[in-house]
GURO-30370 format. One record per residue (C-alpha): residue number from 1; x negated, y negated, z; residue in three letters. Coordinates in Angstrom, 3 decimals. Example, Ala and Ser with C-alpha at 12.3 -4.5 7.8 and 13.67 -1.06 7.14 Angstrom:
% residues 2
- marvo, c1, c2, c3, tilo
- 1, -12.300, 4.500, 7.800, ALA
- 2, -13.670, 1.060, 7.140, SER
% end
This chain:
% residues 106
- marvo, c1, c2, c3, tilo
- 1, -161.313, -85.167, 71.092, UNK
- 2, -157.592, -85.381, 71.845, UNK
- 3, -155.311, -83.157, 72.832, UNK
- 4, -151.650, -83.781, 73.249, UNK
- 5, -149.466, -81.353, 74.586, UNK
- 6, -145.306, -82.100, 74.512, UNK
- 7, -142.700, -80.480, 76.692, UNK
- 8, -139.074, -80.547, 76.672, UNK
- 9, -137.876, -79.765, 80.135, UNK
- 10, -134.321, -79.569, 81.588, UNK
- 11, -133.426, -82.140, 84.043, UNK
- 12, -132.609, -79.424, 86.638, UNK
- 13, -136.784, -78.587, 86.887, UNK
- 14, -138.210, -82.111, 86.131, UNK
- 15, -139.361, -82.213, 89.932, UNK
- 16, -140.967, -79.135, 90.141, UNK
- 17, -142.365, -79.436, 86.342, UNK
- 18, -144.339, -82.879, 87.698, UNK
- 19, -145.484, -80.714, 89.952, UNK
- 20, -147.036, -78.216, 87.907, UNK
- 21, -148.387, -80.858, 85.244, UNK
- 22, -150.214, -82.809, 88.266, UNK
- 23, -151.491, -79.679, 89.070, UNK
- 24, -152.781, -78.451, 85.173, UNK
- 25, -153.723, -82.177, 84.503, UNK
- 26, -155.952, -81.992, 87.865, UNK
- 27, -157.039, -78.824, 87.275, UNK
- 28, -158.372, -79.388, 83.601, UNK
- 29, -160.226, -82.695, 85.695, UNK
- 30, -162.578, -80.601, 86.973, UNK
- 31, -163.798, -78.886, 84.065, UNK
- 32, -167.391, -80.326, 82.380, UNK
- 33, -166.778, -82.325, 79.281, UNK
- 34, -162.993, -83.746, 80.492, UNK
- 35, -163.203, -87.707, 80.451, UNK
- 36, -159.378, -88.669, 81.301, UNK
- 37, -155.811, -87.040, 81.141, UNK
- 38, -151.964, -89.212, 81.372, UNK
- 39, -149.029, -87.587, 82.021, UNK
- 40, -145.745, -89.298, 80.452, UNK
- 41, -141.943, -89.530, 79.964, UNK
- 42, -140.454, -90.516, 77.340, UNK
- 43, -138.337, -93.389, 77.978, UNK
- 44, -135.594, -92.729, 75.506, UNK
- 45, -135.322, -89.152, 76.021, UNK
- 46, -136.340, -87.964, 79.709, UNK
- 47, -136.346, -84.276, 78.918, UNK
- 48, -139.223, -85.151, 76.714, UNK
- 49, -142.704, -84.907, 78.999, UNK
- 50, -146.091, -85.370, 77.366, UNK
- 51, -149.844, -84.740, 79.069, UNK
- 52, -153.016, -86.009, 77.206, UNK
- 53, -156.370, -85.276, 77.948, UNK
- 54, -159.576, -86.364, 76.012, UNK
- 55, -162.692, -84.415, 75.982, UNK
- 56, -166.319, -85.339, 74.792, UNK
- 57, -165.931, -82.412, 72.100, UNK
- 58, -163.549, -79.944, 70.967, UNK
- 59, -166.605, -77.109, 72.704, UNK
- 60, -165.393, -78.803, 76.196, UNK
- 61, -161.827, -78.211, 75.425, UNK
- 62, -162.133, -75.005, 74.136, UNK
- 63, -164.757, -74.046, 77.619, UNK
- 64, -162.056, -75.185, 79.933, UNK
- 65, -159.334, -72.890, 78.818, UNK
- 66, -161.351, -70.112, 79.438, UNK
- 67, -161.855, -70.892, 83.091, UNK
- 68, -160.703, -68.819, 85.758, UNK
- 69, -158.660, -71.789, 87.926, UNK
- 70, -157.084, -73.273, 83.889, UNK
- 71, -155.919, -69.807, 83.132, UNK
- 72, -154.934, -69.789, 86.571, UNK
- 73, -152.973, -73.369, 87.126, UNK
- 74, -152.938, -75.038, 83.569, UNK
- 75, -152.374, -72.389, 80.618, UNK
- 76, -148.821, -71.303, 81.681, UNK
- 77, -147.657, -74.631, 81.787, UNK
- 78, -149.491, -75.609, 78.849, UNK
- 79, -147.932, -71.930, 77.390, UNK
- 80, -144.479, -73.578, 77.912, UNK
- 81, -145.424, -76.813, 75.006, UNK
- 82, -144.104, -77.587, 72.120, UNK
- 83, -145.279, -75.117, 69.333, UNK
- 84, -146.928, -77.754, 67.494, UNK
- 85, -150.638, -78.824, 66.667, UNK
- 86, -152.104, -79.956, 69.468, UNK
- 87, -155.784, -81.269, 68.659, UNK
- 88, -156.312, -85.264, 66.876, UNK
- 89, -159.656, -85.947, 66.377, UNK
- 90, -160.303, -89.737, 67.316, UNK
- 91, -160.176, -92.503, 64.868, UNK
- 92, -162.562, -95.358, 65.048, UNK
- 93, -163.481, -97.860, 62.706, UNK
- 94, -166.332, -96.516, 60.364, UNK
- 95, -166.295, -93.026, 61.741, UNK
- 96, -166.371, -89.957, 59.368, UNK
- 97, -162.907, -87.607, 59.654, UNK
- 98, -162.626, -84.188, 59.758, UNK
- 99, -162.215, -82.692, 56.200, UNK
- 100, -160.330, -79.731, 55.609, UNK
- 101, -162.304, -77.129, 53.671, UNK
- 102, -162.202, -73.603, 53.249, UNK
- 103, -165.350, -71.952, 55.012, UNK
- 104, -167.517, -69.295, 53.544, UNK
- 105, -167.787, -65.771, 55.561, UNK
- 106, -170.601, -65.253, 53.524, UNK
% end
């Protein structure tokens, strides 16, 4: 699973918002299921800051937020993303996708 998370930042905090995403990106490291995280800038339009993580299933991801040190040093940074979806499923070569499908509560 993938999980991108966009920020726009001001110029005036980029410093001390590296900071913070080293920290959340480290953080989130330690949890079970993480396998890797980058951190980016976009080239064209520095205010723009990105931090992807991949996890062996969407369970992991959704474990780690709950954590006491992610609530702690990750989810108000990740709080401050673009509102946006957040979750891609990978896409390989002969794997099945995700359907969308209402689910029964029955």
């Amino acid at each position: 699973m993938l999980v991108v998370n966009r920020f726009r930042v001001p110029e005036s905090e980029a410093a001390s918002f590296r900071a913070d995403l080293e920290t959340a990106r480290a953080t989130l490291a330690d949890r079970p299921g993480y396998l890797n995280g980058t951190i980016g800038r976009n080239l064209d339009e520095p205010a723009l800051w990105v931090l992807t993580t991949t996890w062996e299933h969407v369970g992991a991801y959704r474990r780690a937020l709950s954590s006491y040190d992610v609530k702690l040093y990750a989810v108000p940074l990740l709080g401050r993303a673009l509102d946006e979806p957040s979750a891609y499923e990978p896409v390989e070569p002969g794997t099945d996708l995700n359907v969308q499908a209402s689910r029964s509560l029955g």
